[in-house]
C-alpha positions in Angstrom: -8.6 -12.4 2.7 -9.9 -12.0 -0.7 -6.9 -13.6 -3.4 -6.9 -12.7 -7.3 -5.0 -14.1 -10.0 -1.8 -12.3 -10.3 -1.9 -12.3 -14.4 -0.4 -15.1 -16.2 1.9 -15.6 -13.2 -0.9 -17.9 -11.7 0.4 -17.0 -8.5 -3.1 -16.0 -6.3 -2.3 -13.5 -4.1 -4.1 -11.4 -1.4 -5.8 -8.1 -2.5 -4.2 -6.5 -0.1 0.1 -6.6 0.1 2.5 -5.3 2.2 4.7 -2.6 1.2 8.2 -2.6 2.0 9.6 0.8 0.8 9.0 2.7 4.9 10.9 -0.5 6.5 14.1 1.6 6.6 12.2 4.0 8.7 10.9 1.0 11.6 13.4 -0.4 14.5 14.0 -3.9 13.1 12.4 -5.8 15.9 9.2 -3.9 15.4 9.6 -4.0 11.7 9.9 -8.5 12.0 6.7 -7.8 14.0 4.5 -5.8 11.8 5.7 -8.6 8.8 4.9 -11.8 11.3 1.6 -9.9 11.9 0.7 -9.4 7.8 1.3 -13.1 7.3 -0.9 -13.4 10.5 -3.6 -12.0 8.8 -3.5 -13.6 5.3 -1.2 -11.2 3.9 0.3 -13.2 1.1 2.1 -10.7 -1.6 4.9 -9.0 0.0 6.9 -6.2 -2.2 10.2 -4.4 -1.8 13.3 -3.3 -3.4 17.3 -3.1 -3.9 17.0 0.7 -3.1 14.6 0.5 -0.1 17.3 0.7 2.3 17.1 -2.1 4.6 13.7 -3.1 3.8 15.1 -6.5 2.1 17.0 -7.4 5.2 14.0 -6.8 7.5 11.7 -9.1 5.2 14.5 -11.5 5.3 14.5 -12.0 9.3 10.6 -13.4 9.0 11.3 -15.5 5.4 14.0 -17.6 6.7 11.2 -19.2 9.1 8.3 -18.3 7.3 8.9 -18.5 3.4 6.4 -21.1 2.2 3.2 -18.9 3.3 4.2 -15.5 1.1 5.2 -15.0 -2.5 8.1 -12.3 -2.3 8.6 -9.6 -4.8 11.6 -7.6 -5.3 13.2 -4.8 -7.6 16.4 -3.5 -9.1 17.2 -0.1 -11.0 20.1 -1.7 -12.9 19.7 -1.3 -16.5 21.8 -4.1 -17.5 22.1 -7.4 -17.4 25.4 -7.7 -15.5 24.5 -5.5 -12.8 21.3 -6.8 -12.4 22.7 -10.5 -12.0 24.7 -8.5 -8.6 21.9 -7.2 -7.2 19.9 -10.2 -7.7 22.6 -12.3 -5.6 22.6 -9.4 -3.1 18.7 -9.8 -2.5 18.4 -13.6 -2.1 21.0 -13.0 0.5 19.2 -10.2 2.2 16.1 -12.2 1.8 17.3 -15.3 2.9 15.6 -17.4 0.4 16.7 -19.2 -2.7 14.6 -18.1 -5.2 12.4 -14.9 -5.2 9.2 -15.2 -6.7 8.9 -11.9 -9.2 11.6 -9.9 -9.7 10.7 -6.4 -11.4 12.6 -4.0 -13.0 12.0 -1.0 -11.3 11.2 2.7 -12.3 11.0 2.1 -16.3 9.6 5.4 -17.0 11.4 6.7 -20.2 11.3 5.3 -23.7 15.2 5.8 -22.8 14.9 3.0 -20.1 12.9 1.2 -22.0 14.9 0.4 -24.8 18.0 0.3 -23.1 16.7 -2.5 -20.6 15.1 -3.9 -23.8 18.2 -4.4 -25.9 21.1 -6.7 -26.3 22.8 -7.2 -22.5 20.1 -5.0 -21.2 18.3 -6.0 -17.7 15.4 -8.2 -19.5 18.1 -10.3 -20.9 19.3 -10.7 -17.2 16.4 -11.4 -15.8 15.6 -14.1 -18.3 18.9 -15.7 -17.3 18.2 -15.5 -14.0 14.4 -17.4 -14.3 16.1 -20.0 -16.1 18.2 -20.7 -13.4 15.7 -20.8 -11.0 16.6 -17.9 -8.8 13.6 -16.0 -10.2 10.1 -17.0 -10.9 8.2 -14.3 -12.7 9.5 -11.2 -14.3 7.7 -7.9 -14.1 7.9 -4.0 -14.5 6.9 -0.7 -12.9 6.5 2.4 -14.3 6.0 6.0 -13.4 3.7 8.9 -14.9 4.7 7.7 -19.1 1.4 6.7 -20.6 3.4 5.3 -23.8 6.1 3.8 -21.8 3.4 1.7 -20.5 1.4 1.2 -23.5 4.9 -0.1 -24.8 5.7 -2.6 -21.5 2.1 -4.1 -22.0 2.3 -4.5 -25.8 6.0 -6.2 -25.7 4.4 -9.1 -23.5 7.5 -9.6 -22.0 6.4 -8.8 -18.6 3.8 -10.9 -16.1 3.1 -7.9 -13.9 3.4 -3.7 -14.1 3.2 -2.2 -11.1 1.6 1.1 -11.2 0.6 4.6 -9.3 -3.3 4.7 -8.9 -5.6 6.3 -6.2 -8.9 7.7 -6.5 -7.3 10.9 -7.4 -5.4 8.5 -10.4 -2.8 11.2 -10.7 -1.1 9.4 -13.1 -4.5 8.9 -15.6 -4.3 5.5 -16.1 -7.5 4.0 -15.0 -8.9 4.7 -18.5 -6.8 2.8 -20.8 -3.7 1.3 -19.3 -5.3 -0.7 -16.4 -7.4 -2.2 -18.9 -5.0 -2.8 -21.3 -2.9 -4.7 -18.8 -5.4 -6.6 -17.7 -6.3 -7.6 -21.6 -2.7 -9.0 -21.8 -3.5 -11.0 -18.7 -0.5 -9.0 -16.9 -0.9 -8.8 -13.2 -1.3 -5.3 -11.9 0.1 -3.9 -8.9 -1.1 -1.0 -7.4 1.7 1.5 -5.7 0.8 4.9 -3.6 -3.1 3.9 -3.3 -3.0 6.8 -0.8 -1.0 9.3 -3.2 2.2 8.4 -0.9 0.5 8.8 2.7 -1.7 12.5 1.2 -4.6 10.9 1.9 -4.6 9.5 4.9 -6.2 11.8 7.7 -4.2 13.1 11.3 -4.8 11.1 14.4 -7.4 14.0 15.6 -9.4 13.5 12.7 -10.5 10.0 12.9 -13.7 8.6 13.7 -14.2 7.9 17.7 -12.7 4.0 17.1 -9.2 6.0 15.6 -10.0 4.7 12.5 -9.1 6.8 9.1 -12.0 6.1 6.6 -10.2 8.2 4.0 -7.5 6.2 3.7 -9.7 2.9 4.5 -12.1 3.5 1.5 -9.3 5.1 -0.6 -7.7 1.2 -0.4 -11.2 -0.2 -0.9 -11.3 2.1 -4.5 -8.8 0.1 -5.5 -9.1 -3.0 -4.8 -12.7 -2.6 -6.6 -11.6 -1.8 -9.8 -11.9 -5.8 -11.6 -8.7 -4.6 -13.4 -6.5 -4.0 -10.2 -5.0 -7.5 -8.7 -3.3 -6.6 -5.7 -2.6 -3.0 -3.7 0.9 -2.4 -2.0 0.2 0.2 1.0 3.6 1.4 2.5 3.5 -0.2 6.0 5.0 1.6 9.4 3.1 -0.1 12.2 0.9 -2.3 13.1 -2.2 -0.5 13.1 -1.7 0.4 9.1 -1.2 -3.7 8.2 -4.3 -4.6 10.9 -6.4 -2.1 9.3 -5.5 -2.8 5.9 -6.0 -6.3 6.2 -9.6 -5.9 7.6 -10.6 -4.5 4.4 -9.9 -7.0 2.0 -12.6 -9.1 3.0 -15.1 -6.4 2.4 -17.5 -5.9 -0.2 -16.8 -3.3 -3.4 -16.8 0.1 -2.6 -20.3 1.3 -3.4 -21.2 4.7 -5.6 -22.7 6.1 -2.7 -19.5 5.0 -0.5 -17.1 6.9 -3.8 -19.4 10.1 -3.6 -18.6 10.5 0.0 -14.8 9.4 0.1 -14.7 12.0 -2.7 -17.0 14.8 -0.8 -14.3 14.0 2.7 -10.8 14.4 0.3 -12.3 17.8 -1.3 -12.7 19.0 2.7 -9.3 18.2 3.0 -8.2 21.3 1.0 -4.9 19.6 0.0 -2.3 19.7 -2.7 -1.5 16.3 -3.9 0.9 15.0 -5.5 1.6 17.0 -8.7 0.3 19.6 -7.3 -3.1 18.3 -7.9 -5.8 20.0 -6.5 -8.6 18.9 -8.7 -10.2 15.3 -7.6 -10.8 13.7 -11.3 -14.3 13.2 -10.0 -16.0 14.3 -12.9 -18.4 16.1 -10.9 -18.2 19.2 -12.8 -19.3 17.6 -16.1 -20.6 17.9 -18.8 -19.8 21.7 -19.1 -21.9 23.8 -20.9 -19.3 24.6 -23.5 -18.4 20.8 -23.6 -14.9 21.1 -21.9 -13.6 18.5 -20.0 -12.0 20.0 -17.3 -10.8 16.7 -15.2 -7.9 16.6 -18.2 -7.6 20.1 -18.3 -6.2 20.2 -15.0 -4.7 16.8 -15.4 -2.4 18.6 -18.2 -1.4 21.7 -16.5 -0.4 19.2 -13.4 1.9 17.3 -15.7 3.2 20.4 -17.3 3.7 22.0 -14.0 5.6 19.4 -11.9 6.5 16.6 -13.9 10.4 16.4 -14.8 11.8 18.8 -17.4 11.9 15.7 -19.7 8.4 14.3 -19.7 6.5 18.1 -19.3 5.8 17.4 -22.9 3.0 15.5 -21.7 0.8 17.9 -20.4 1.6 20.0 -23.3 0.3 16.8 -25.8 -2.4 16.4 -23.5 -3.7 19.8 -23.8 -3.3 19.5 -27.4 -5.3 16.7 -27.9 -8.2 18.1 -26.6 -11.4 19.0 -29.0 -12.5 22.1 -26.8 -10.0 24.3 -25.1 -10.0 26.3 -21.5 -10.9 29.4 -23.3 -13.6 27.8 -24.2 -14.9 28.9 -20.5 -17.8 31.2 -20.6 -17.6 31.4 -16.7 -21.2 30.0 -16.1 -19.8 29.0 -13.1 -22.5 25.9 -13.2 -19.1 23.4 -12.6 -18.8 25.2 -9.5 -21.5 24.5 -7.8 -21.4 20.9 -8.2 -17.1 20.7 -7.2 -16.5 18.9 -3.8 -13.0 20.9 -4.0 -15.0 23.5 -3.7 -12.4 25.1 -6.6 -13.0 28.3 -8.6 -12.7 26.4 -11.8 -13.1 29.7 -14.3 -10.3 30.6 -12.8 -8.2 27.8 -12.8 -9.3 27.4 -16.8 -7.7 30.8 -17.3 -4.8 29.4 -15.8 -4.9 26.8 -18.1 -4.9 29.2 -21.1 -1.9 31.5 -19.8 0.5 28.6 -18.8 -0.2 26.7 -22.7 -0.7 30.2 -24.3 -2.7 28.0 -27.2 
């Protein structure tokens, strides 16, 4: 198993890490099984939370006997520094260890949160108490869909690791800028929903004649080959999922060739994603004659479609800030022919236009 760096943390971790957050979902004794198994097969990085039902107590059952060959991670949702000193006690309990070795805040996705955890008796303040009395190692963060929430986590420096949403779909849009940026402050970066939350992962009747779902393998392996991504964190079920995922981080990078085709197998899929995304941020379709760049265009009607009433003003900005707009289209239809969605982009550009009315 390949190990990175985990930012300044220094911790070195396995590329690939167990999930926790579908434990509530497995029997316990098969859940103690599939965890024994991860740290079978060099599974080192092992991530939960307060709010993931019973996932902490399941983890627990294995630490108590096996805590020296894992680093633990762990979140809370409190905002304050009070409530998060509770749930911290409440997790090295359900843990059965003594000290957990990064402890995140979890779900900062509002400039809201982030100020209120931020400030005076806020959950930072906490969590600093915490480290210096050694129930805590490492402090980190995660963070949903805000791009400037995240620019703000990275810049304040106050954090060793964000965790954040990326898949080769990066619904989220932050393999241009905010990956790197993390890693430039040396913060460790965790990777959450590398298969957009399960989307791409393929039906038993659809896998290759050894049962095995490439989709989902190579989607993983897009991950973990991004130099700015330390660790993915798969949600685990069963055994299968953690012996398949472990296999794969002692391959080589994902390839161009091996991208083009993962990307050609998802567009077959005909899904919506997440977001309702159905466009595959490959790029393909560029440049467009008219010089649009329709991965964003898409990527701001998503936002403006399905993210919460509060942050639609996104996709809005988003569409703003582009140079050319959808009615730019002059329905070549050149885009078209080179989409593996196989989408009827004109048309989804006049969507574009009606839904911003710009």
């Amino acid at each position: 198993m390949q190990k990175r760096r985990l930012g300044r943390t220094e911790l070195n971790v396995s590329v690939i890490g167990f999930g926790g957050i579908k434990l509530p979902g497995v029997q316990k004794d098969d859940a103690v099984k599939i965890v024994n198994r991860a740290l079978d097969l060099g599974v080192n990085f092992i991530d939960t939370a307060r709010n993931y039902g019973d996932s902490e107590e399941k983890i627990g059952y294995v630490l108590k006997d096996r805590r020296d060959e894992c680093y633990i991670a762990t979140k809370t949702a409190n905002r304050e520094a009070s409530g998060l000193m509770k749930e911290l006690e409440t997790s090295l309990k359900n843990l059965q260890t003594d000290v957990i070795d990064l402890y995140q805040l979890h779900t900062v996705s509002e400039p809201d949160t982030f100020q209120k955890v931020m400030s005076s008796g806020g959950a930072l303040e906490g969590a600093k108490k915490a480290k210096a009395q050694g129930k805590i190692r490492h402090i980190g963060i995660s963070v949903h869909r805000d791009i400037d929430t995240m620019k703000a986590v990275i810049k304040s420096d106050e954090f060793e690791t964000i965790i954040l949403a990326y898949s080769p779909l990066d619904q989220e849009g932050v393999a241009d800028e905010i990956l790197p940026m993390a890693k430039e402050h040396d913060m460790g970066v965790i990777v959450m929903k590398p298969l957009s939350g399960g989307l791409l992962c393929l039906p038993e009747h659809e896998r290759d004649a050894s049962g095995r779902d490439l989709i989902a393998s190579n989607s993983i392996r897009f991950v973990i080959s991004n130099e700015n991504v330390t660790v993915a964190i798969p949600g685990i079920t069963c055994m299968r999922e953690i012996e398949e995922n472990a296999t794969l981080g002692n391959m080589p990078p994902i390839s161009n060739d091996e991208v083009a085709e993962l990307r050609k197998s998802i567009g077959v899929m005909k899904k919506e994603f997440r977001y309702g995304q159905v466009c595959l941020r490959c790029g393909y379709c560029q440049p467009c004659t008219q010089e649009i760049v329709i991965p964003t265009v898409f990527r701001a009607v998503d936002i403006y479609r399905s993210y919460p009433d509060e942050l639609k003003y996104m996709g809005l900005e988003l569409y703003k800030s582009l140079e050319v707009k959808a009615d730019e289209c002059v329905e070549c239809e050149k885009c078209m022919e080179k989409c593996p969605a196989g989408l009827n982009i004109p048309e989804k550009l006049k969507e574009a236009v009606a839904i911003f009315n710009i």
